[in-house]
C-alpha positions in Angstrom: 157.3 -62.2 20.5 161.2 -62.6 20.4 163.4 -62.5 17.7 163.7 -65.7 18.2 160.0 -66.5 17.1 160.4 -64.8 13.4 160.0 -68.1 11.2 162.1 -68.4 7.9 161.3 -65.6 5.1 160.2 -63.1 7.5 160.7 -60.1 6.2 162.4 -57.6 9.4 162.7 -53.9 10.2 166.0 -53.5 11.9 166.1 -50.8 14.2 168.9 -48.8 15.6 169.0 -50.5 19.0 169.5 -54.1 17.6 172.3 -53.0 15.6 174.0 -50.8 18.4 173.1 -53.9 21.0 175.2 -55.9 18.6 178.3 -53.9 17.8 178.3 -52.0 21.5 178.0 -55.3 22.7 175.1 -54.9 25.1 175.1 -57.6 27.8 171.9 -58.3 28.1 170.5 -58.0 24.4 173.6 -58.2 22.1 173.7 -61.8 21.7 169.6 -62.2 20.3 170.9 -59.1 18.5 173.8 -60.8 17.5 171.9 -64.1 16.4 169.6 -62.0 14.6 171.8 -60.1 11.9 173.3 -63.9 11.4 170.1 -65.1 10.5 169.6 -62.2 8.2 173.6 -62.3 6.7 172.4 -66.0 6.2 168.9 -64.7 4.1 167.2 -66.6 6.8 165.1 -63.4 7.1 164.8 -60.0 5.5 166.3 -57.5 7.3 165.1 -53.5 6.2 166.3 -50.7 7.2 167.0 -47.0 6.1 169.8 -45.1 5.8 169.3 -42.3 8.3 168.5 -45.0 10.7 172.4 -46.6 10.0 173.7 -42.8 10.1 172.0 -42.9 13.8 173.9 -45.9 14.7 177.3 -44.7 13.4 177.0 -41.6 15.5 175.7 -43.8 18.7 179.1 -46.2 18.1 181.5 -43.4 17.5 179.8 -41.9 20.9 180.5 -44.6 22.9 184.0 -45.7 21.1 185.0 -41.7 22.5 183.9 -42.5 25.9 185.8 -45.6 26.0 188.7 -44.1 24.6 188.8 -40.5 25.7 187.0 -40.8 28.8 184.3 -38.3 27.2 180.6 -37.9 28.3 178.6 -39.5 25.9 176.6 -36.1 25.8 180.0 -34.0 24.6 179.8 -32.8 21.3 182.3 -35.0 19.2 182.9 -32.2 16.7 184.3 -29.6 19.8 186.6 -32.3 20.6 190.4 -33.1 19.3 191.4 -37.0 18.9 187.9 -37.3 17.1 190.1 -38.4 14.0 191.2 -41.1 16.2 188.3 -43.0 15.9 187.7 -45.7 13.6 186.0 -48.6 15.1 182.5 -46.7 14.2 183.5 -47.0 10.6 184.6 -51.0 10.4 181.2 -51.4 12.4 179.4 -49.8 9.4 181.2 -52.3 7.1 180.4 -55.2 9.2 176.1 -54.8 8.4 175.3 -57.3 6.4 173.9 -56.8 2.8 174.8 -52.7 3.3 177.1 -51.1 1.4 178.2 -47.7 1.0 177.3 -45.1 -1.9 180.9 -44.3 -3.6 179.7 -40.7 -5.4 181.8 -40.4 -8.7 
């Protein structure tokens, strides 16, 4: 089964790797990736997921954005680094999930 092959109302867990595939890009799988967060921003399906799942991805993006940027192993610990608060591209990605939003503590 592809994602292709989810009929309308299908109810979807989104893992990690679809969403980094789609904001990385990946190559190969970004653009069924891709096609499959439109088809949930367009309530074609039901996309679930959790919230340490979308922490996971942030991390992943703001991993490879440093490598891209810095030149940094992906395995360097960003925290040890300077530049980290350089990075912003992660955070936009975030933004750009459709349906999510982010919990404003007051």
């Amino acid at each position: 089964m592809t994602f292709a092959d989810l009929a309308a109302g299908d109810k979807v867990f989104v893992d990690a790797n679809t969403l980094i595939y789609h904001f990385a890009p990946d190559p190969a799988l970004g653009v069924a990736c891709s096609q499959l967060l439109q088809r949930i921003e367009n309530q074609e399906l039901y996309g679930i997921t959790s919230t340490h799942l979308v922490a996971e991805v942030v991390h992943k993006l703001m991993t490879i954005e440093a490598n891209t940027l810095f030149g940094w192993p992906l395995v360097v610990a960003l925290t040890q680094q300077h530049g980290i608060t350089r990075l912003a591209s992660h955070d936009a990605d975030f933004d750009g999930i459709p349906g999510l939003t982010r919990y404003a503590p007051v």
